[in-house]
DRENDO-1510 file (C-alpha; in Angstrom, 1 decimal, always signed):
<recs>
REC; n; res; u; v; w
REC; 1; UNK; +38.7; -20.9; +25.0 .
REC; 2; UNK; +35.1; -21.5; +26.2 .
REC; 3; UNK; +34.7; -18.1; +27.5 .
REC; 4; UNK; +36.1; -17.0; +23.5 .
REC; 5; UNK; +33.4; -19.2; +21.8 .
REC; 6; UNK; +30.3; -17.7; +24.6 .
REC; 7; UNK; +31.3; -14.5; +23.7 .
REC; 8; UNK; +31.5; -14.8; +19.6 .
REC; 9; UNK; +27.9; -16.6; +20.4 .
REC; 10; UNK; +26.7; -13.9; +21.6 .
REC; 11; UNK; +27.9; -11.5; +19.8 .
REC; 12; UNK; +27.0; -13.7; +16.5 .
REC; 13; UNK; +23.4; -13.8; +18.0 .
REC; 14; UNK; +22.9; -10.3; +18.3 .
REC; 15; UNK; +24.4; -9.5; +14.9 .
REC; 16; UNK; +21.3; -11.9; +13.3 .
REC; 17; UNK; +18.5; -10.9; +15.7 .
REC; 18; UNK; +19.8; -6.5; +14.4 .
REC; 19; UNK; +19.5; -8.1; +11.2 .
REC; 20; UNK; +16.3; -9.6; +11.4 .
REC; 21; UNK; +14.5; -6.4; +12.6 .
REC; 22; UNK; +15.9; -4.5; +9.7 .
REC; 23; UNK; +13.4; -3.4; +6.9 .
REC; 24; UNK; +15.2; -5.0; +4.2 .
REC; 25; UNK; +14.8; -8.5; +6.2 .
REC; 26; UNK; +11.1; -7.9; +7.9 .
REC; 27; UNK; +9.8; -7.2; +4.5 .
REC; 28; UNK; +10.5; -10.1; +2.1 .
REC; 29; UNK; +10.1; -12.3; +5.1 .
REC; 30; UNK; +6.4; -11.4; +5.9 .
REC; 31; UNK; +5.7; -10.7; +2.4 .
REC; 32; UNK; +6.5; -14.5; +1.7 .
REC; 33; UNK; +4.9; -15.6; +4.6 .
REC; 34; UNK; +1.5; -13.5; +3.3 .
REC; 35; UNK; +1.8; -15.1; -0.2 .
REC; 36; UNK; +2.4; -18.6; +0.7 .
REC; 37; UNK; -0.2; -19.1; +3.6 .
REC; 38; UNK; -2.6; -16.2; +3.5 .
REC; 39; UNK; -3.1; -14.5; -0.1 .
REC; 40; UNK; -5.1; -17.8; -1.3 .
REC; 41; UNK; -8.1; -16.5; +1.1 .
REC; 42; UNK; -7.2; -12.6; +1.5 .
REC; 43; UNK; -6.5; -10.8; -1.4 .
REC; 44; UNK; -5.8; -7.0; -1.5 .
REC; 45; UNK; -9.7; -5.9; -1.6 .
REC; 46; UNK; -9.4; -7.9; +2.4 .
REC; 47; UNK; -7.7; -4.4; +3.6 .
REC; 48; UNK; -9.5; -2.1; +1.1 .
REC; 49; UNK; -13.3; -3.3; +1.8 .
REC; 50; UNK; -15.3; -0.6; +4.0 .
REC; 51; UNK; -15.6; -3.3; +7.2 .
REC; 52; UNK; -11.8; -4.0; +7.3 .
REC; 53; UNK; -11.1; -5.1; +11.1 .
REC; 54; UNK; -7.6; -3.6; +10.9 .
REC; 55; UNK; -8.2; +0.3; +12.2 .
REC; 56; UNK; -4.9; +1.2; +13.6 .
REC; 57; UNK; -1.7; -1.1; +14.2 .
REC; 58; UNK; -2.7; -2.9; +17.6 .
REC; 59; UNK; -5.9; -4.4; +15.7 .
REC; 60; UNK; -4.1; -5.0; +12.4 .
REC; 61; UNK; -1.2; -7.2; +14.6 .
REC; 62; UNK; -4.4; -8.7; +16.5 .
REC; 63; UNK; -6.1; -9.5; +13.3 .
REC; 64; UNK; -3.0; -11.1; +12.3 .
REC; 65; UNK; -2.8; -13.0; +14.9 .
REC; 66; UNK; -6.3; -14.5; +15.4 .
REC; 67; UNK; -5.6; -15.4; +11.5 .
REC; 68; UNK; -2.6; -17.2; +11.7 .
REC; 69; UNK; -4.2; -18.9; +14.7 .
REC; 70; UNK; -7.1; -20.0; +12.8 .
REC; 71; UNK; -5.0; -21.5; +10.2 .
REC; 72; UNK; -3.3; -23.4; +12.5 .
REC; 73; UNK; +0.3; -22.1; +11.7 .
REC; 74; UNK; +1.4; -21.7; +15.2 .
REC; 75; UNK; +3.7; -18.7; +14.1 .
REC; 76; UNK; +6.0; -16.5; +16.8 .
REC; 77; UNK; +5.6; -13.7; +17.7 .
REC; 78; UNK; +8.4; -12.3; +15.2 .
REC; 79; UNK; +6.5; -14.0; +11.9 .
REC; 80; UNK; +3.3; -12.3; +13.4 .
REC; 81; UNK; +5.1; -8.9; +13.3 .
REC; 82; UNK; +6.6; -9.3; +9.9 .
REC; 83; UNK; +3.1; -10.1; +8.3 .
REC; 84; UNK; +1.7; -6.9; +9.9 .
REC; 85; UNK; +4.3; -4.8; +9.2 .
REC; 86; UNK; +4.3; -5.6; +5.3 .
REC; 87; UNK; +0.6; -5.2; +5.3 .
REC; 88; UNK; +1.1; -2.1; +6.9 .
REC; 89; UNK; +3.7; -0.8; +4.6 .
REC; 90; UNK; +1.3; -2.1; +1.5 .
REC; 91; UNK; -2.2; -1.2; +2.2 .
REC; 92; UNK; -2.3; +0.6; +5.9 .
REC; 93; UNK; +0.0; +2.6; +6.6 .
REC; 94; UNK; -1.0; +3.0; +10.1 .
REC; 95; UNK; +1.9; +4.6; +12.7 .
REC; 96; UNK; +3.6; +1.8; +14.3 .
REC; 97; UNK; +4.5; +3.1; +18.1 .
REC; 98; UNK; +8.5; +3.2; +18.9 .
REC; 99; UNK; +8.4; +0.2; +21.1 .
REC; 100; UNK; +7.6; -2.2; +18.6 .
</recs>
């Protein structure tokens, strides 16, 4: 029976971390996580002005990192990856390589 219940675990695991790299999850999830701790100081002109930090998808996840950092919200990794990627989606657009 304990071997049964290890197994469904893991298997239940893996069926939420697949769903959590999905688009349809990633992108509501750092989309809210933009709007509730970042758009009161970075608005949309942050990723239009001409001095943008962001020039290709290492710097914009490093940007977002050093941000959240500075704001003291001690995200993970995955939250960090969900904010760039929606800002990626919305105002970059930068090629994301295949490992991430």
């Amino acid at each position: 029976m304990n071997d049964w219940l290890s197994v469904a675990g893991v298997v239940g695991a893996a069926v939420v971390l697949t769903a959590c790299q999905s688009p349809s999850f990633i992108e509501p999830f750092g989309e809210g996580l933009y709007v509730d701790n970042c758009l009161s100081c970075h608005s949309a002109e942050t990723a239009w002005r001409d001095k943008r930090k962001a020039s290709d998808w290492i710097n914009l996840k490093a940007e977002v990192r050093r941000w959240q950092g500075n704001a003291g919200l001690n995200w993970r990794d995955y939250e960090i990856d969900a904010v760039a990627k929606y800002l990626n989606r919305r105002f970059y657009d930068y090629p994301i390589p295949d490992a991430e």
